[in-house]
Z-matrix of the N, CA and C atoms (Angstrom, degrees):
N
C 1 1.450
C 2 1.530 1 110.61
N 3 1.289 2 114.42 1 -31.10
C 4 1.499 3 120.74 2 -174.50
C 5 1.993 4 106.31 3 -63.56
N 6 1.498 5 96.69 4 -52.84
C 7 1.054 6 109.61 5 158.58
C 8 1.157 7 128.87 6 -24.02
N 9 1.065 8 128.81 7 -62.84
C 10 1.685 9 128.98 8 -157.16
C 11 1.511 10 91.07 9 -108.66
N 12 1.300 11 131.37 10 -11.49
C 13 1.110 12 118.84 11 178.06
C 14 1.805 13 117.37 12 -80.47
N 15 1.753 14 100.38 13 -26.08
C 16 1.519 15 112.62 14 155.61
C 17 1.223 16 109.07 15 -55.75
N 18 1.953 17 118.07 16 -82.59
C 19 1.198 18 88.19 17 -143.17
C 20 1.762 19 112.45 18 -93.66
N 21 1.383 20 109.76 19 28.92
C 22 1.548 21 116.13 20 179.83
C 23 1.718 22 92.52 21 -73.31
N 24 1.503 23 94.93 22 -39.84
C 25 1.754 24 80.62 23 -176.19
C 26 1.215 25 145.09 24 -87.61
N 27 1.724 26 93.22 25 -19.09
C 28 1.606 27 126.47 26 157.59
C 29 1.575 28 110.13 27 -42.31
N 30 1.310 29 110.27 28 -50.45
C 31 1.634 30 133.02 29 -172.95
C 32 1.331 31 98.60 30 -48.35
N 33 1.725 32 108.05 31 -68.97
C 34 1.155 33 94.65 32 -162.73
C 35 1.839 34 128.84 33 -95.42
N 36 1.608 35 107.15 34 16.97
C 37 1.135 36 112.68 35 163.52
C 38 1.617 37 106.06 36 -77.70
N 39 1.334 38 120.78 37 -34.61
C 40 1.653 39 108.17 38 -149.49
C 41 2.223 40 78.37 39 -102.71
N 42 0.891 41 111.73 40 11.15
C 43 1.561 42 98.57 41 161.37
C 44 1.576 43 118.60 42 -113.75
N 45 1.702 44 97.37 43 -9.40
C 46 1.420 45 98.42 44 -176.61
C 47 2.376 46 100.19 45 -82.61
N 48 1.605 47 85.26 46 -26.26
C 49 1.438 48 108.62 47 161.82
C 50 1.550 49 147.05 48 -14.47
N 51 1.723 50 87.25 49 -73.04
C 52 1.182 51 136.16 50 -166.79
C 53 1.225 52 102.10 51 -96.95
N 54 1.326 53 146.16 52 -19.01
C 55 1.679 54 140.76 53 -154.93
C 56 1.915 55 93.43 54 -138.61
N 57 1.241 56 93.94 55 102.03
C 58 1.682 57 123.91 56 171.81
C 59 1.651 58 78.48 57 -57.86
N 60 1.138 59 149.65 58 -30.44
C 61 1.351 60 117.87 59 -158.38
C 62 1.601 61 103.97 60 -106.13
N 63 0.809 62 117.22 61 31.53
C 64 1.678 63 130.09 62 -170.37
C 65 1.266 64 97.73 63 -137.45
N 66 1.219 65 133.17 64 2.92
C 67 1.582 66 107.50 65 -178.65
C 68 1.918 67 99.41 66 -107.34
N 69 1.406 68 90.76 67 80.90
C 70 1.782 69 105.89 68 162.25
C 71 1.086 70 91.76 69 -128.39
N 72 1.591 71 113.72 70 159.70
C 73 1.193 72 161.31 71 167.11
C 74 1.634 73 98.31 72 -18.75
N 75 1.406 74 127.49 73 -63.08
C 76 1.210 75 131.97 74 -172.24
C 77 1.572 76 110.06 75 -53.49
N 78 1.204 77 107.93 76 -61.68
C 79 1.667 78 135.57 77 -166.31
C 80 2.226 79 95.08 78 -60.93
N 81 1.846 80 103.82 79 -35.92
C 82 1.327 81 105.18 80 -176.19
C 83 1.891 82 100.39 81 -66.13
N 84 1.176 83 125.78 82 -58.61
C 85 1.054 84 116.24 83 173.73
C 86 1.581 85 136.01 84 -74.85
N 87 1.298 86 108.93 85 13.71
C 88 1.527 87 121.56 86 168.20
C 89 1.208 88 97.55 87 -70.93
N 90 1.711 89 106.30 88 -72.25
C 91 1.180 90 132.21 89 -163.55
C 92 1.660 91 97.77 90 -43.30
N 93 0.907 92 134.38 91 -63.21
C 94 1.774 93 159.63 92 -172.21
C 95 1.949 94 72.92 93 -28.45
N 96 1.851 95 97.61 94 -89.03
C 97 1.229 96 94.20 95 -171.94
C 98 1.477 97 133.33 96 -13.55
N 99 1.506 98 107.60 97 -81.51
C 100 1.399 99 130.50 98 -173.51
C 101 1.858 100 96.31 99 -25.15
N 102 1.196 101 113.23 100 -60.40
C 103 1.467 102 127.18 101 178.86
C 104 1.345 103 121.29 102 -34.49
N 105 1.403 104 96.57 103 -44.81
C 106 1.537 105 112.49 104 169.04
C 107 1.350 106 137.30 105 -66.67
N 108 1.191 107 83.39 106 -55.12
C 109 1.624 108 114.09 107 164.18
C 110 1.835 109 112.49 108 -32.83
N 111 1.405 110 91.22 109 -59.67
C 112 1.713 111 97.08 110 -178.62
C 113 1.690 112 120.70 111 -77.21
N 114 1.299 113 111.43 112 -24.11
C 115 0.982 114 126.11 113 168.22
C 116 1.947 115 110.16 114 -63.66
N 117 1.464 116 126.23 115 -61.69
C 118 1.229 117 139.81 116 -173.16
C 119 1.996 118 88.68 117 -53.08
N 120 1.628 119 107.52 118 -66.73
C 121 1.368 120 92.08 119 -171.39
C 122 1.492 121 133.03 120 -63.64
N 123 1.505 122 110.84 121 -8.06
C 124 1.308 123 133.33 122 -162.74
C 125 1.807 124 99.80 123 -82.79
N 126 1.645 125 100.32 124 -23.81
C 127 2.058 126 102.82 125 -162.27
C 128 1.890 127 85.87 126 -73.83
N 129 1.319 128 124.00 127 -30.00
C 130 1.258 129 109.12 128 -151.33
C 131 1.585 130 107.22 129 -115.96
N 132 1.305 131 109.73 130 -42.08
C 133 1.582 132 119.58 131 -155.56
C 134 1.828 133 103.64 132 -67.18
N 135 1.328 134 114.72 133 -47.57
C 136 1.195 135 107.97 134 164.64
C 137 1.609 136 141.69 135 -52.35
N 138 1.026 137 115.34 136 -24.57
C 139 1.114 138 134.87 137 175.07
C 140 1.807 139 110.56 138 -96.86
N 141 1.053 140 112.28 139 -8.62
C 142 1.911 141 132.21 140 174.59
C 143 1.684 142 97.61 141 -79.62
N 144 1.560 143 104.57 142 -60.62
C 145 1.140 144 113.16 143 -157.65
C 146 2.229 145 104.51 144 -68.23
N 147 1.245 146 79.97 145 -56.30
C 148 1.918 147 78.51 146 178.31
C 149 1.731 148 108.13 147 -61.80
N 150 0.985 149 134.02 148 -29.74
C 151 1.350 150 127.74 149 161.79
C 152 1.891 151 129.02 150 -48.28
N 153 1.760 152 97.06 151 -53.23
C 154 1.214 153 106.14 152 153.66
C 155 1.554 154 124.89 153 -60.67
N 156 1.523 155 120.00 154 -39.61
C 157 1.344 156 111.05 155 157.56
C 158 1.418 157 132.97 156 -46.75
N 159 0.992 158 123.23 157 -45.47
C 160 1.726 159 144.74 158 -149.22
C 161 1.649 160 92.30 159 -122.20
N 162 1.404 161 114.69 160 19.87
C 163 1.790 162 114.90 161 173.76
C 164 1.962 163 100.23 162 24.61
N 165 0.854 164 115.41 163 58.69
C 166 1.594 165 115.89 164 159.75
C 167 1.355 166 123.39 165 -144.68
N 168 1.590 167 116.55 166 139.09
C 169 1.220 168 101.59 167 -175.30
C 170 1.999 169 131.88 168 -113.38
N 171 1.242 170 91.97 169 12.71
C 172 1.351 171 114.52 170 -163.70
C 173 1.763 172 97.97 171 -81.92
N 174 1.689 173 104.23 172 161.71
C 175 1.557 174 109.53 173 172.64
C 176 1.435 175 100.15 174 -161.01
N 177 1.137 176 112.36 175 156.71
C 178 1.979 177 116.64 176 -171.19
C 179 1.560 178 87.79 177 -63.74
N 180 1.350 179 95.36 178 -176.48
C 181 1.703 180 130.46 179 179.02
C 182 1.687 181 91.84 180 -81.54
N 183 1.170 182 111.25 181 -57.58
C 184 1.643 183 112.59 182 -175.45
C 185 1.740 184 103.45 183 -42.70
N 186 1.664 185 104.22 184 -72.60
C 187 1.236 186 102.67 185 -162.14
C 188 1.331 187 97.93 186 -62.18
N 189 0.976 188 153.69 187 -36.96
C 190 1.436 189 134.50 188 -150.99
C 191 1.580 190 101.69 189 -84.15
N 192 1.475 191 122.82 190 -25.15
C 193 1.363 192 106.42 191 -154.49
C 194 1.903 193 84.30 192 -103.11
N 195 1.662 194 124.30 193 -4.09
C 196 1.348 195 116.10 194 156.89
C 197 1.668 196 120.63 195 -66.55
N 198 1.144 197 95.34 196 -37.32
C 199 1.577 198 110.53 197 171.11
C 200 1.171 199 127.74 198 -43.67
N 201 1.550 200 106.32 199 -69.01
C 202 1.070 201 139.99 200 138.61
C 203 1.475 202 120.04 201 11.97
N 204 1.604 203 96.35 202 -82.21
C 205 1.384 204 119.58 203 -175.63
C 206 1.970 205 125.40 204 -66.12
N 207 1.840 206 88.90 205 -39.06
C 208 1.507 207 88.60 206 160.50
C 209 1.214 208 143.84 207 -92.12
N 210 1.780 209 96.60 208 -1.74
C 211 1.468 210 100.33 209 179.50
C 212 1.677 211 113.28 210 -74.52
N 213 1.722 212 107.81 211 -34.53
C 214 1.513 213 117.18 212 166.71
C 215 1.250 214 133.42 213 -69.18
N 216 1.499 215 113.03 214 -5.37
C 217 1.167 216 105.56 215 177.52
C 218 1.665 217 99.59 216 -119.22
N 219 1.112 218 131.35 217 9.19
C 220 1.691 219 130.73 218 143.92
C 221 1.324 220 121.02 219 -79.35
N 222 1.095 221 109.69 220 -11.65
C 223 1.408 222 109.41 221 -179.32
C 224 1.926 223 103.29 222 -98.56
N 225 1.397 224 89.58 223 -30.61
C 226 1.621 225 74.43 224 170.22
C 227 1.276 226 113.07 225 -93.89
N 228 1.456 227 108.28 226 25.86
C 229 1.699 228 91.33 227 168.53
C 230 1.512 229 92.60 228 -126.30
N 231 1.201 230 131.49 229 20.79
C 232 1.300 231 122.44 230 173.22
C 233 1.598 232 86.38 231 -105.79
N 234 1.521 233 135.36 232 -80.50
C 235 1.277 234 107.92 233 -167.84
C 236 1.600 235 133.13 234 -46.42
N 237 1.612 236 111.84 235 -24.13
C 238 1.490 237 98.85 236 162.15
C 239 1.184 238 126.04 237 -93.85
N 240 1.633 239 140.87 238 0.17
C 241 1.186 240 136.52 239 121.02
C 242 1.502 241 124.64 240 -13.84
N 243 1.522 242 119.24 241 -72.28
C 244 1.579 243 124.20 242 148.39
C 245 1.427 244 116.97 243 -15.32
N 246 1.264 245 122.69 244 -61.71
C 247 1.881 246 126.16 245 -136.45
C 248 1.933 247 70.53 246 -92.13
N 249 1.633 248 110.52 247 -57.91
C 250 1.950 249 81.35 248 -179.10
C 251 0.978 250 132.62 249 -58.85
N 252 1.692 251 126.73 250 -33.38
C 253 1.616 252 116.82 251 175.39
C 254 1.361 253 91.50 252 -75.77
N 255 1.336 254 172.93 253 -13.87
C 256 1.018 255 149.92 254 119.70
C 257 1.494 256 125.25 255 -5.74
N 258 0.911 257 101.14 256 -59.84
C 259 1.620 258 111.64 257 178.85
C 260 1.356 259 107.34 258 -92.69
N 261 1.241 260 129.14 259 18.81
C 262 1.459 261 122.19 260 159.15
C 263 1.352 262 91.50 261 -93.45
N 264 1.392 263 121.57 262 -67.03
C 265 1.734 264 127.01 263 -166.90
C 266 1.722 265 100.02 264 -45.30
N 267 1.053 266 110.78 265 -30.06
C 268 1.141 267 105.47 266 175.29
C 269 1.446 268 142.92 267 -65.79
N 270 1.861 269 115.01 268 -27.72
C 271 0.959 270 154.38 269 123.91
C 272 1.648 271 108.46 270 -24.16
N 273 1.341 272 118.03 271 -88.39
C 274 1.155 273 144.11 272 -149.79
C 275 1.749 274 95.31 273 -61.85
N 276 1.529 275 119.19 274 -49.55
C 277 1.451 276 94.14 275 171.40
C 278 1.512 277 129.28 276 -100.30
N 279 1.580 278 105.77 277 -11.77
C 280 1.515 279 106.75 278 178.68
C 281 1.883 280 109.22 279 -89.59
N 282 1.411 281 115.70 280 0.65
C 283 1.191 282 104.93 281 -172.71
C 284 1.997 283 108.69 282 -142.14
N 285 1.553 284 111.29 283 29.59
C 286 1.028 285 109.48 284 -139.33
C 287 1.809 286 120.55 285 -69.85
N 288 1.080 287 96.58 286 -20.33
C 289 1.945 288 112.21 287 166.11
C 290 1.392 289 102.59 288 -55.47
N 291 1.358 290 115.99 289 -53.95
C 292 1.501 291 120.87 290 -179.57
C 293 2.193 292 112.85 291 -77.91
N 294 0.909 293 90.28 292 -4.73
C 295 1.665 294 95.27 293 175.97
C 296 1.540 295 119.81 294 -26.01
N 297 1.502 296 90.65 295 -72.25
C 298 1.634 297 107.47 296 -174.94
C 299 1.329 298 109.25 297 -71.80
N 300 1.277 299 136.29 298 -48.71
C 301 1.974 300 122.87 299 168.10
C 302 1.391 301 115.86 300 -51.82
N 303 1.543 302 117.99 301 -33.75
C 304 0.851 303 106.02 302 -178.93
C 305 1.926 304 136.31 303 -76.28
N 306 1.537 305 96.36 304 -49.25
C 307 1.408 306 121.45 305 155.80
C 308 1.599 307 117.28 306 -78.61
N 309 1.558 308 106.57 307 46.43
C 310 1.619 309 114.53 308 158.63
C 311 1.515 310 129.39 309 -39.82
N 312 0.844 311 120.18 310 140.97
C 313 1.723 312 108.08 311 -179.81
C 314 1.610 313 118.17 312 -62.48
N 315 1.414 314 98.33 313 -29.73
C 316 1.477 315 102.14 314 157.42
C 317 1.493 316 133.48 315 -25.08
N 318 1.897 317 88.36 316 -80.48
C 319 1.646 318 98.71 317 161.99
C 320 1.289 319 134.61 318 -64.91
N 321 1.176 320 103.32 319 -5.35
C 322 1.794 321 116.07 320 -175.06
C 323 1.872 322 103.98 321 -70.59
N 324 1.607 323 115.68 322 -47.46
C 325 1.495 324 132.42 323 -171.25
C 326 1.627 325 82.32 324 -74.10
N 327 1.507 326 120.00 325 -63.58
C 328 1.388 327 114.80 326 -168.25
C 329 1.501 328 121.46 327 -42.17
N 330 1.534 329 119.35 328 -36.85
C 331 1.432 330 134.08 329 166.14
C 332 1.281 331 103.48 330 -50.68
N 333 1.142 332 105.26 331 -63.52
C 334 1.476 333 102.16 332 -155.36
C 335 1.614 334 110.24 333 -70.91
N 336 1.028 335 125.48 334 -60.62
C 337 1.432 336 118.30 335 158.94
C 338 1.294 337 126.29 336 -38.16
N 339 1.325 338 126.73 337 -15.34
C 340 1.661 339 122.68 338 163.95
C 341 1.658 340 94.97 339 -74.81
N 342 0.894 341 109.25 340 -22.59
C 343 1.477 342 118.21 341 -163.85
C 344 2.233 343 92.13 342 -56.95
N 345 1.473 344 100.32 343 -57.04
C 346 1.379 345 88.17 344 -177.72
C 347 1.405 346 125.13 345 -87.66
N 348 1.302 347 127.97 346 16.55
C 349 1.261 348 120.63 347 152.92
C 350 1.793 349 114.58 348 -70.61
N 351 1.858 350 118.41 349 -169.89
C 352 1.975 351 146.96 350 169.94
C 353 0.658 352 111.08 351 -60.66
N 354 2.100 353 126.74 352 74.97
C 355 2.155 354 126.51 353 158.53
C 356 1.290 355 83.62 354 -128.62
N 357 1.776 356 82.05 355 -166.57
C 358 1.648 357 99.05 356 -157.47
C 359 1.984 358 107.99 357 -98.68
N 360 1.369 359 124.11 358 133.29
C 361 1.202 360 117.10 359 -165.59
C 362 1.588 361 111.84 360 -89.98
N 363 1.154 362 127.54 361 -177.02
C 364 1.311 363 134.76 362 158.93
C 365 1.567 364 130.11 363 -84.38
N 366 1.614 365 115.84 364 3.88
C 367 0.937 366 116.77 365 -156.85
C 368 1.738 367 89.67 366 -137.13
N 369 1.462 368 129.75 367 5.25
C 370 1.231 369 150.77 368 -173.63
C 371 1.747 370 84.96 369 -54.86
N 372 1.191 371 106.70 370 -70.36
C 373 1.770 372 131.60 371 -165.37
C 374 1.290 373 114.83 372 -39.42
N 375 1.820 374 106.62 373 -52.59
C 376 1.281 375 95.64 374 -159.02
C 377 1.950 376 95.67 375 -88.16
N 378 1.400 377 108.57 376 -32.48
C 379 1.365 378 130.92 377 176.47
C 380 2.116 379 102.92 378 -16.13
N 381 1.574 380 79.37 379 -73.54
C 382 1.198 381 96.64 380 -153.24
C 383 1.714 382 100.67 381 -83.37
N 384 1.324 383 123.82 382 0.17
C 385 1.414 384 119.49 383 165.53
C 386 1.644 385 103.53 384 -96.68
N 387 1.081 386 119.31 385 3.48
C 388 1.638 387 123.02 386 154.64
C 389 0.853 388 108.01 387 -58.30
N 390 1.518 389 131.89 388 -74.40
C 391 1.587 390 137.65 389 -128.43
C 392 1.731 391 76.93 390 -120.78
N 393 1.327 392 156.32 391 -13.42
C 394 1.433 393 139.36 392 157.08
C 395 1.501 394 106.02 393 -41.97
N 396 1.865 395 85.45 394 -80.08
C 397 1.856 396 93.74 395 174.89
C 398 1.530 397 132.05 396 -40.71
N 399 1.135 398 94.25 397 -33.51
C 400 1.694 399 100.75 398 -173.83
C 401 1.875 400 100.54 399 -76.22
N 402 1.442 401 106.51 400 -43.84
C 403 1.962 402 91.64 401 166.74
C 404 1.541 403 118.77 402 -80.33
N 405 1.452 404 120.94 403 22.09
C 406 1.581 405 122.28 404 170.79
C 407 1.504 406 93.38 405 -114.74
N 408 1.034 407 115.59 406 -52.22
C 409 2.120 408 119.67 407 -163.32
C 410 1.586 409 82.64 408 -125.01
N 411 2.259 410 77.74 409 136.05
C 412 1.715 411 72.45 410 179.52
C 413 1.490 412 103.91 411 -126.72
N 414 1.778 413 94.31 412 59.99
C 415 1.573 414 103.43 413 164.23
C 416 1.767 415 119.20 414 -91.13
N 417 1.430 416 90.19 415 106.11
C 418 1.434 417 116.92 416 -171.83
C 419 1.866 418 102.33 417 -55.43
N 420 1.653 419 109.96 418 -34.30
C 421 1.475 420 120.37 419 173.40
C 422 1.447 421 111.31 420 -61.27
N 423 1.171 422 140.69 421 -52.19
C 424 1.269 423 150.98 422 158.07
C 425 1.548 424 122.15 423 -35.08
N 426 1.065 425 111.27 424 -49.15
C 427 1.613 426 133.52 425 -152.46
C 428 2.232 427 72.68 426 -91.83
N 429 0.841 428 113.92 427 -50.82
C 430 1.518 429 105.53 428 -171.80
C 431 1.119 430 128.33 429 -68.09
N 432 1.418 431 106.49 430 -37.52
C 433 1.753 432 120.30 431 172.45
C 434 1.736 433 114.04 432 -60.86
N 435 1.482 434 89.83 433 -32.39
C 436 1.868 435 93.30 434 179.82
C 437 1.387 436 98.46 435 -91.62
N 438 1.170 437 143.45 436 -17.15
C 439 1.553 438 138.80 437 -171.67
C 440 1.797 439 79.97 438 -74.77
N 441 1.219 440 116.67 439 -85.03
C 442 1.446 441 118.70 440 -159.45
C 443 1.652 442 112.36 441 -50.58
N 444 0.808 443 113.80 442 -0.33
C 445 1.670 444 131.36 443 178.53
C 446 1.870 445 116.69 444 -69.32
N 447 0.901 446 97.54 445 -52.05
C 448 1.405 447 133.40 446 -172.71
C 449 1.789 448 112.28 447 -107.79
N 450 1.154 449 121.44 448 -30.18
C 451 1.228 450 112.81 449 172.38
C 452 1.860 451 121.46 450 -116.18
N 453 1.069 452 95.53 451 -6.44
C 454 1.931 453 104.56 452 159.19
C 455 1.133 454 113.29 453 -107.35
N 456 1.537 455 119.39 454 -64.17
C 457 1.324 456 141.34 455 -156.45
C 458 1.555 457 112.81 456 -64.05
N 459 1.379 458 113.09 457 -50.57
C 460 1.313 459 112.47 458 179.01
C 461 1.889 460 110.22 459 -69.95
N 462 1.374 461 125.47 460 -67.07
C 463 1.058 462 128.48 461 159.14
C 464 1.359 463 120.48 462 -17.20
N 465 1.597 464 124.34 463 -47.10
C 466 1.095 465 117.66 464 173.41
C 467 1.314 466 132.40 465 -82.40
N 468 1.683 467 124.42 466 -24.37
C 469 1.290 468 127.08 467 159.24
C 470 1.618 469 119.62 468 -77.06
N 471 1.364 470 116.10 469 -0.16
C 472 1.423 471 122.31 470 173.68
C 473 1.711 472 116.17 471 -54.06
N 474 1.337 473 118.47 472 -61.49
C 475 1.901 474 128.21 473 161.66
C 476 1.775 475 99.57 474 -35.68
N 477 1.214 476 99.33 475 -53.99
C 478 1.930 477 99.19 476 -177.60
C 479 1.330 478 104.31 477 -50.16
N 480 1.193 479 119.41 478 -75.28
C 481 1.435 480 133.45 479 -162.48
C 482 1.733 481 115.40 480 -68.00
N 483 0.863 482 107.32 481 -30.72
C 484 1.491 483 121.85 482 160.70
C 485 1.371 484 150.73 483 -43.19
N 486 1.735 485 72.80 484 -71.12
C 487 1.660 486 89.28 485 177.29
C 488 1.193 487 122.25 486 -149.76
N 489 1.363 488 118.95 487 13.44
C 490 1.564 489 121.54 488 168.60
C 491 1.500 490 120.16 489 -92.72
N 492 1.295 491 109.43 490 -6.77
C 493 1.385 492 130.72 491 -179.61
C 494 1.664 493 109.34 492 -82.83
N 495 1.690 494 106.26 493 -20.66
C 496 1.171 495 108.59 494 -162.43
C 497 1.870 496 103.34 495 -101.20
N 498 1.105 497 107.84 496 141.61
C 499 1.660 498 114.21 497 -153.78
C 500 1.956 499 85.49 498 -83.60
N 501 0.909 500 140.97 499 -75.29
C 502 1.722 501 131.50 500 170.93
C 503 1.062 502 114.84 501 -34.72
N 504 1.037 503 142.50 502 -14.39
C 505 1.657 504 129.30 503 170.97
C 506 1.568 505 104.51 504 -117.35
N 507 0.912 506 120.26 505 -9.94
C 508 1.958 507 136.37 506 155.84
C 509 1.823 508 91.98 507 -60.51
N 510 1.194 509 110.85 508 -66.78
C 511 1.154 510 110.53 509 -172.80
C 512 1.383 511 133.50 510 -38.40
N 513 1.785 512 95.16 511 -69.04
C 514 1.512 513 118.77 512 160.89
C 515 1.434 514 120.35 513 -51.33
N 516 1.466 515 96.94 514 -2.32
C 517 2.315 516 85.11 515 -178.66
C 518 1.181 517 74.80 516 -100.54
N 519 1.316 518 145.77 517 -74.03
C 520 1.451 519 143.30 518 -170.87
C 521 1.368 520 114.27 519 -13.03
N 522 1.421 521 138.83 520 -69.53
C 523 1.171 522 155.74 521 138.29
C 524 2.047 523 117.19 522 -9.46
N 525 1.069 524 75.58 523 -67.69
C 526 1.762 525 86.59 524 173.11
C 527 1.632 526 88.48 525 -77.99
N 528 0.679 527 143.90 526 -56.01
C 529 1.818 528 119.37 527 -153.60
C 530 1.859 529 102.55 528 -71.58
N 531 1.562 530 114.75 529 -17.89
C 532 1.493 531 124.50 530 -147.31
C 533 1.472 532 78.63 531 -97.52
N 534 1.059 533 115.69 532 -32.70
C 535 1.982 534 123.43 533 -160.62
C 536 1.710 535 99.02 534 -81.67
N 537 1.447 536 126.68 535 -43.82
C 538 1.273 537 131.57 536 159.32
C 539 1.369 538 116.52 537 -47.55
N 540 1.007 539 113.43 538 -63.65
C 541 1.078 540 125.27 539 -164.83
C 542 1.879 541 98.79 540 -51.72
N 543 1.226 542 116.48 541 -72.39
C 544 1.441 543 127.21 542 -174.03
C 545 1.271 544 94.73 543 -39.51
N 546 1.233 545 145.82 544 -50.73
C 547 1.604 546 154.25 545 -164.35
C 548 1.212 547 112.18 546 -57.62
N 549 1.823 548 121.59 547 -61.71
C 550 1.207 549 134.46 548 143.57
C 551 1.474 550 114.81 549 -21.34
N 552 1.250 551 108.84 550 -84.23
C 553 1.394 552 97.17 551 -178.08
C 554 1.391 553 135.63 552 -60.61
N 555 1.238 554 122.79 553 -5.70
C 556 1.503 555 152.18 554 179.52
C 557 1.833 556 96.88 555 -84.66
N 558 1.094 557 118.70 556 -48.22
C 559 1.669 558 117.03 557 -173.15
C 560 1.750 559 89.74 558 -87.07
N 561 1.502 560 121.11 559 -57.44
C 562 1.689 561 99.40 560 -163.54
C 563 1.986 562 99.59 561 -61.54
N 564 0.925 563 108.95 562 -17.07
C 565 1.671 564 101.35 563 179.08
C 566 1.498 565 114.79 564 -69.65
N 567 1.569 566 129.32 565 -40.00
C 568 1.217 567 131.87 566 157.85
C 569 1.403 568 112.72 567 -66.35
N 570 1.019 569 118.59 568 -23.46
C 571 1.832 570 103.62 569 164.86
C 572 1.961 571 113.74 570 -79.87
N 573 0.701 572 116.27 571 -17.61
C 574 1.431 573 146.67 572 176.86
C 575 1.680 574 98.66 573 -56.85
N 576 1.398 575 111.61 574 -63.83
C 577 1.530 576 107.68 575 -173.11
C 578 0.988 577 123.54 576 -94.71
């Protein structure tokens, strides 16, 4: 899951990248996402996985309270990531003549950088009914199924739900995957002779 949750998002930054016709406002804060995305799963899952390797579950004061620190502040930039492409679509169909003055590229960086400052996230809810429940019931099985819920699971169906649904960035991976591909076969062919 970690897997595809990299490079689903890898994918679709370096195709949102690669395609001059994707660089609007929408595609700017996808892309934003995807970034995030790997980053939020990146504070925890690695350090999940070598624990489960090495059957131990302990981590210093340092690492945990670094952890700590980036796991909360990806998450608050993934739910307000949301509330702006929210409020682009929002733009885009209730105001759509006015679309482009309004969603300037200007304000697009300006969004997104409010994005990393002190609001309220989307992930506040389930966050903090983790570690509630887990100091009322101290089913460690429970408390895990919702940890990985929210910190693999969602992150990783985000590229799905996003943007594979969407026929221009369907397109643009097509393109980028067709453009690799030729490249590949262009270098194993000079190794070839």
């Amino acid at each position: 899951m970690y897997l595809v949750t990299m490079l689903g998002n890898l994918l679709i930054i370096l195709t949102i990248i690669s395609d001059s016709h994707l660089h609007t406002p929408m595609y700017f804060f996808l892309s934003n996402l995807s970034f995030v995305d790997i980053g939020f799963t990146s504070t925890t899952v690695p350090k999940m996985l070598v624990n489960i390797q090495a059957q131990r579950k302990d981590i210093s004061y340092i690492g945990c309270f670094t952890q700590l620190y980036f796991f909360i502040t990806f998450a608050l930039l993934d739910g307000l990531l949301l509330t702006v492409m929210a409020y682009d679509r929002f733009v885009a169909i209730c105001h759509p003549l006015h679309y482009m003055v309004i969603m300037n590229p200007h304000l697009c960086v300006l969004l997104v950088l409010m994005c990393w400052f002190t609001a309220v996230s989307l992930y506040y809810g389930t966050s903090l009914g983790v570690y509630f429940s887990s100091a009322v019931t101290h089913s460690s099985h429970k408390s895990s199924i919702a940890s990985v819920m929210y910190t693999v699971v969602t992150p990783m169906l985000n590229p799905f739900i996003y943007s594979l649904r969407n026929k221009d960035l369907k397109g643009a991976l097509g393109r980028l995957l067709h453009h690799a591909a030729s490249c590949l076969s262009w270098v194993t062919g000079l190794r070839t002779k």
